[in-house]
Backbone as CSV, one residue per row, in Angstrom:
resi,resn,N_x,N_y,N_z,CA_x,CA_y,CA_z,C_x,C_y,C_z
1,UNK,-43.358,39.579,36.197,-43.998,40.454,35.256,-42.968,41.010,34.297
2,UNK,-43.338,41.430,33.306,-41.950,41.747,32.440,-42.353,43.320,31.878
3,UNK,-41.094,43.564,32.154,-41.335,44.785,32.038,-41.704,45.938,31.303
4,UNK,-41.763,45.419,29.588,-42.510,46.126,28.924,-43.380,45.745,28.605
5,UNK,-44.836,46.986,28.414,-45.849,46.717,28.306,-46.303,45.879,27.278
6,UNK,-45.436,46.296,26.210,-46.130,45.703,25.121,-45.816,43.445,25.025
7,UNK,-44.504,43.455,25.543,-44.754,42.249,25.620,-45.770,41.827,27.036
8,UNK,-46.417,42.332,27.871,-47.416,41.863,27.927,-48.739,41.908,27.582
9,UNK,-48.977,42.724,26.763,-50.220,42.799,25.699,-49.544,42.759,24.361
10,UNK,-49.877,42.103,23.359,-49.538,42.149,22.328,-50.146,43.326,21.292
11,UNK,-49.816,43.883,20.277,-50.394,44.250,19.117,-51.989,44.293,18.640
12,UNK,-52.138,42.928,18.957,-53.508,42.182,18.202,-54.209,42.644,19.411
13,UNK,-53.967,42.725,20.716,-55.154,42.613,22.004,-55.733,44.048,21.466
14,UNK,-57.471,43.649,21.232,-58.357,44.531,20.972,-58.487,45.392,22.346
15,UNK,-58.021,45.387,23.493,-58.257,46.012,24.376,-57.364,47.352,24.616
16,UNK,-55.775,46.844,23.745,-54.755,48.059,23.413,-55.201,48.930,22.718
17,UNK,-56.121,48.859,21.757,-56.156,49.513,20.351,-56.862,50.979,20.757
18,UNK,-56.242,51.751,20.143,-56.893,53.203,20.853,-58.851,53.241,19.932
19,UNK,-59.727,53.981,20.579,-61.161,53.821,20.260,-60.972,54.504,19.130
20,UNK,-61.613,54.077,17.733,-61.861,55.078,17.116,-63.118,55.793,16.783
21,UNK,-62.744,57.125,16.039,-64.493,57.433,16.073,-65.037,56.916,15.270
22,UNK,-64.917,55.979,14.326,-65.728,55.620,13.722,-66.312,54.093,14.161
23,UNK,-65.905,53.788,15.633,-66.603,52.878,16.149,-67.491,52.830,17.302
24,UNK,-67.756,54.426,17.543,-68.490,54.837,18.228,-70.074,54.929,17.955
25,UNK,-71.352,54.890,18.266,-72.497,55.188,17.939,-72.714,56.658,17.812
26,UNK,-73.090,56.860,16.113,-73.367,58.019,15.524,-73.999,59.059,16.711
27,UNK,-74.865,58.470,17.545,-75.637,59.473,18.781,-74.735,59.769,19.748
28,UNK,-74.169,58.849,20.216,-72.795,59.352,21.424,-71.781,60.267,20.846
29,UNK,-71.574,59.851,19.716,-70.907,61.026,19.079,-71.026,62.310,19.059
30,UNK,-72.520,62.620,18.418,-73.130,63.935,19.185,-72.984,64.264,20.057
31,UNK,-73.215,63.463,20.731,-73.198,63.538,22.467,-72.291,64.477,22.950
32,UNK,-70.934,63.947,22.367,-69.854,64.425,23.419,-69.675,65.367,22.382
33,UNK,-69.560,65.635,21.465,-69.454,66.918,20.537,-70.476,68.141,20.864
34,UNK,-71.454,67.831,21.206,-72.361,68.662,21.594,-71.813,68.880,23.382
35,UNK,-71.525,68.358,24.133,-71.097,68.541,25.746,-69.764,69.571,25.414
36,UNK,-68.742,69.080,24.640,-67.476,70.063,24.598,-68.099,71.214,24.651
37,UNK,-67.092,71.898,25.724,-67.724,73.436,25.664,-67.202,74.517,24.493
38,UNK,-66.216,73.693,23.917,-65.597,74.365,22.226,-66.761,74.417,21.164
39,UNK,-67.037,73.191,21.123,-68.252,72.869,20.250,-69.375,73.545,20.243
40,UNK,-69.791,74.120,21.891,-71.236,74.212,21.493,-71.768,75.741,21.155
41,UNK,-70.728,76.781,20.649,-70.720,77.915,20.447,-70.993,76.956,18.640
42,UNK,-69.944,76.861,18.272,-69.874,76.551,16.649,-71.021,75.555,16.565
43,UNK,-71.544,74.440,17.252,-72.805,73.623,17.196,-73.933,74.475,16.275
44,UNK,-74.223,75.388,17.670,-75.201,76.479,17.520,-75.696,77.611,16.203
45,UNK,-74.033,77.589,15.642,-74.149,78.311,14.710,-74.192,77.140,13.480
46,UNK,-73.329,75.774,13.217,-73.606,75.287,12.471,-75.157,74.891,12.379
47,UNK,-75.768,74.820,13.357,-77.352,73.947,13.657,-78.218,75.065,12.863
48,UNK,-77.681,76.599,12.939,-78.700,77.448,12.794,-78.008,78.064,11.053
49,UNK,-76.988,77.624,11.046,-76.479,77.564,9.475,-77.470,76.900,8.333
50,UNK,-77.530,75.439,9.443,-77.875,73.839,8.804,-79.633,74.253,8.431
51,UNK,-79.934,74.624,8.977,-81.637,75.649,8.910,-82.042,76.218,8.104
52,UNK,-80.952,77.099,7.862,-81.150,77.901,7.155,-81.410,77.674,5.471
53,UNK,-80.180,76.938,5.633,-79.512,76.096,4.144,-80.593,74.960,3.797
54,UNK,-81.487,73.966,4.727,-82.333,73.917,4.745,-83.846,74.367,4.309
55,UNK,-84.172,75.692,5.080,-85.209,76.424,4.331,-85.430,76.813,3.763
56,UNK,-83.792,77.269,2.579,-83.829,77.829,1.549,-83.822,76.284,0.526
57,UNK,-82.930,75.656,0.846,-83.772,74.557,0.199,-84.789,74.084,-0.352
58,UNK,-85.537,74.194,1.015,-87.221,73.278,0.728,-88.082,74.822,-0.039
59,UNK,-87.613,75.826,-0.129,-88.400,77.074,-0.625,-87.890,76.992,-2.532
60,UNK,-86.726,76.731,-2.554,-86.380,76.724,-4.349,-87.117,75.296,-4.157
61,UNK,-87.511,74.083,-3.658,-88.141,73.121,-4.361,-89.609,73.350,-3.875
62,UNK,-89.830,74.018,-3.437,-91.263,74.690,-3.804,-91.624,75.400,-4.582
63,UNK,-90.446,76.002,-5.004,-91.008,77.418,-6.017,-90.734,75.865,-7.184
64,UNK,-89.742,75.658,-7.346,-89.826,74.486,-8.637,-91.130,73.950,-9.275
65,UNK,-91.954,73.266,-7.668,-92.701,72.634,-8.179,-94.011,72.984,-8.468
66,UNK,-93.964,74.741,-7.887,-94.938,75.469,-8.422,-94.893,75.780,-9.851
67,UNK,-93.692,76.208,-10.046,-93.469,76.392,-11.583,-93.964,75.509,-12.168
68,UNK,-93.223,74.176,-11.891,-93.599,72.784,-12.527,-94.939,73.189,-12.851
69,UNK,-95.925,72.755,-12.006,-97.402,72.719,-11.758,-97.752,73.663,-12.716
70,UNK,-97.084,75.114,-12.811,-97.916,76.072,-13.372,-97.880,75.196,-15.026
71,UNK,-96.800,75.258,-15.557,-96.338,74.966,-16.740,-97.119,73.694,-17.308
72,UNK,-97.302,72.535,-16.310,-98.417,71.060,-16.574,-99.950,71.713,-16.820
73,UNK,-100.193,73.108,-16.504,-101.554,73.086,-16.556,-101.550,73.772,-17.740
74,UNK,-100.392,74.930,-18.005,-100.348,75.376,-19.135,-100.922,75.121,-20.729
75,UNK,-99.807,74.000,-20.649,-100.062,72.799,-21.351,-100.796,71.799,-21.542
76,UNK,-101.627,71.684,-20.436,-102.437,70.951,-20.819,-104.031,71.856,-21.222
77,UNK,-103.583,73.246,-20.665,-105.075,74.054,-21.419,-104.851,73.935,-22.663
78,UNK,-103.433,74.172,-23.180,-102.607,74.431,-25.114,-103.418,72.902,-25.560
79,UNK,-103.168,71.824,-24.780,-103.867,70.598,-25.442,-105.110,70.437,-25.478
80,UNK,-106.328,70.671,-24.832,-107.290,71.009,-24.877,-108.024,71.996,-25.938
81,UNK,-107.150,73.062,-25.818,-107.417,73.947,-27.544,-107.447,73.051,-28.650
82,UNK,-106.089,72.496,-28.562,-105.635,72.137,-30.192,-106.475,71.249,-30.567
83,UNK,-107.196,70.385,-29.190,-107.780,69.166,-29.726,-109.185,69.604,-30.021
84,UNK,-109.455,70.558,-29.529,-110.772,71.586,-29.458,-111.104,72.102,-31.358
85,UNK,-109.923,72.124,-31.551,-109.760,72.874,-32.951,-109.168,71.567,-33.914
86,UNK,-109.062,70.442,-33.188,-108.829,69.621,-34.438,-110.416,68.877,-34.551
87,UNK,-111.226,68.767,-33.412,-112.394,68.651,-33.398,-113.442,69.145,-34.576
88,UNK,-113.266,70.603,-33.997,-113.998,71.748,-35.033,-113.726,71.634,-36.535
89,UNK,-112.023,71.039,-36.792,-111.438,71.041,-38.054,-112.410,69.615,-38.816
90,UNK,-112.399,68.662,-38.172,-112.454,67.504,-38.739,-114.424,67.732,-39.148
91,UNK,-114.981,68.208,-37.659,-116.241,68.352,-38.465,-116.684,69.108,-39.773
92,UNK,-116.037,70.148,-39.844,-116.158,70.804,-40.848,-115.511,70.505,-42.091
93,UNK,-114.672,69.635,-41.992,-114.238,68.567,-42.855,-114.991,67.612,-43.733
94,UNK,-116.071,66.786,-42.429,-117.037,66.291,-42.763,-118.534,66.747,-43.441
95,UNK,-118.849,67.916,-43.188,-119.786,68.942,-43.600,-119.065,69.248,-45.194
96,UNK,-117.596,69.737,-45.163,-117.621,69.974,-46.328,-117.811,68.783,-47.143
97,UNK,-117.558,67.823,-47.275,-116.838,66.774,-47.889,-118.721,66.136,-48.082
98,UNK,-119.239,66.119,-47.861,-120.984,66.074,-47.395,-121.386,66.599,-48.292
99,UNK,-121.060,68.410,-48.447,-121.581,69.085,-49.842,-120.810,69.091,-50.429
100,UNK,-119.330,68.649,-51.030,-119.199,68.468,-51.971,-119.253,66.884,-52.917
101,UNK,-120.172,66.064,-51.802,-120.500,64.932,-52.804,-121.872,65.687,-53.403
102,UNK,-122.882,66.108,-52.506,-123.865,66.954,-53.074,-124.104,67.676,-54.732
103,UNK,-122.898,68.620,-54.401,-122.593,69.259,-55.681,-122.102,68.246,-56.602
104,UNK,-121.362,67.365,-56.719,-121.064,66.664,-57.149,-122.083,65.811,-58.388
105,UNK,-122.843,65.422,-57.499,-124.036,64.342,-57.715,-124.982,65.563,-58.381
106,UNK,-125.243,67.013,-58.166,-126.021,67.904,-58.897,-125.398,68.301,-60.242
107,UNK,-123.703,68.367,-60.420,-122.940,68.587,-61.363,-123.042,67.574,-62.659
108,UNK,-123.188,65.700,-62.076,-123.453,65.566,-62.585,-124.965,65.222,-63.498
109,UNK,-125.739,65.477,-62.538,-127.550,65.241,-62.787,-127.543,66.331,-63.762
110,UNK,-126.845,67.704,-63.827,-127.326,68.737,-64.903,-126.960,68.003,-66.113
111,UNK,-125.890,67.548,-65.917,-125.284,67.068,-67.512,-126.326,66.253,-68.169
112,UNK,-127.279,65.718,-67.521,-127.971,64.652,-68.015,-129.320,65.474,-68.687
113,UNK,-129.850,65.405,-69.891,-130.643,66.234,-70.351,-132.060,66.031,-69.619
114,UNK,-132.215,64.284,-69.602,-133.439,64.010,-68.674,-133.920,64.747,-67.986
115,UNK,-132.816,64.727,-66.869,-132.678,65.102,-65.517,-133.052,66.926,-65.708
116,UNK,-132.261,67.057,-66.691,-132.843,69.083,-66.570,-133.967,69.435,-66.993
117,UNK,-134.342,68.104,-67.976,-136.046,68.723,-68.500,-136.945,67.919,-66.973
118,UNK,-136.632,67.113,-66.769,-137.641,66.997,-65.186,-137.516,68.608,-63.792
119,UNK,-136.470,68.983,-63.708,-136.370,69.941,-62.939,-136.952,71.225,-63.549
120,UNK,-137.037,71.630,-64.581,-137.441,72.343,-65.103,-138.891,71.919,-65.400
121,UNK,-139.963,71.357,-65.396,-140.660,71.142,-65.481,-141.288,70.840,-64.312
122,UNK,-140.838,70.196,-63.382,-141.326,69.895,-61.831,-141.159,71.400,-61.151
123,UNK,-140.085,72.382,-60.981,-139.704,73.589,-60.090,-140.275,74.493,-61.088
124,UNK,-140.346,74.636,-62.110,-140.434,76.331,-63.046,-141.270,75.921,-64.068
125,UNK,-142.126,74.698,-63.767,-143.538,74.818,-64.558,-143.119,75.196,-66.243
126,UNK,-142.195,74.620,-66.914,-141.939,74.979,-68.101,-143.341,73.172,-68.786
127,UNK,-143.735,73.835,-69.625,-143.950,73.202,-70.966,-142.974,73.219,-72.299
128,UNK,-143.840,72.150,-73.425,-143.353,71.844,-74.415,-144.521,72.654,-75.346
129,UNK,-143.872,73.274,-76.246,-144.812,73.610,-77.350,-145.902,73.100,-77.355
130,UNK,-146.578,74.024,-77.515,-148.257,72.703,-77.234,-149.126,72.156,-76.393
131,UNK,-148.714,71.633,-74.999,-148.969,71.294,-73.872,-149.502,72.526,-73.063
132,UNK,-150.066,71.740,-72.281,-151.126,72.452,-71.416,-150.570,72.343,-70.203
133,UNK,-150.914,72.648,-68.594,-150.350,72.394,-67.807,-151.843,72.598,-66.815
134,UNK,-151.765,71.109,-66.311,-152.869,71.586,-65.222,-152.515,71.448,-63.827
135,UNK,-153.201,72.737,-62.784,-152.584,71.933,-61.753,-153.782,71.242,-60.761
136,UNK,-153.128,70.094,-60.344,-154.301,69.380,-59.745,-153.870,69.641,-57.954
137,UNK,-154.972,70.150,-57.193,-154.428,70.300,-55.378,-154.667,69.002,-55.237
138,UNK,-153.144,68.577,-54.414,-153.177,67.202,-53.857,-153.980,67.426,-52.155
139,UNK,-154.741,66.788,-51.561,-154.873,66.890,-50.330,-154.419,65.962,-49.411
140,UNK,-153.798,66.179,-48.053,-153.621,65.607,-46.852,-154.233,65.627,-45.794
């Protein structure tokens, strides 16, 4: 046998190599971190740290997404108005635009002399020098 160890295990023998922790399973790890009796005072307090930091967590992304929420409905009542009032705008758009072909078409019918001696003669019963006017009842 010879007497130092290392020439009888070499370097390379995976069986020399000290364990490391990072070739341990993440759960055994716990394991023995949680068994040390050092650990499980600070465990306790990190676990109830980890909670905490936690619940305040999940409480700002609740309040967030309340906010959020409030602000989506906000906005979408503001869109509902505007479209409410571009609605209202456009009909009354159309109404105007309606009477002012109206007026239009009356603006120009006055100009026309025809046209004013028929209205005046059909609505306000005017005659011509001379003329008679009879009225005859139509029946229905």
């Amino acid at each position: 046998m010879a007497a130092n160890p290392q020439e009888q295990f070499p370097n390379n023998a995976p069986y020399m190599r000290p364990v490391s922790a990072n070739v341990l399973n993440p759960e055994i790890q716990r394991e023995i971190r949680q068994n040390n009796p050092r650990n499980k005072k600070r465990v306790s307090k990190v676990s109830k740290i980890q909670k905490a930091i936690r619940t305040a967590v999940r409480v700002v992304i609740v309040a967030m997404l309340a906010g959020f929420t409030v602000s989506v409905v906000k906005i979408s009542l503001e869109i509902r108005s505007v479209q409410n009032q571009i609605n209202d705008a456009k009909t009354t758009y159309k109404k105007v635009k309606k009477n002012n072909a109206e007026l239009n078409l009356q603006n120009k019918n006055l100009k026309n002399p025809e046209y004013l001696e028929s209205v005046l003669r059909d609505k306000y019963r005017y005659t011509k020098d001379g003329e008679v006017l009879f009225n005859i009842p139509t029946t229905k």
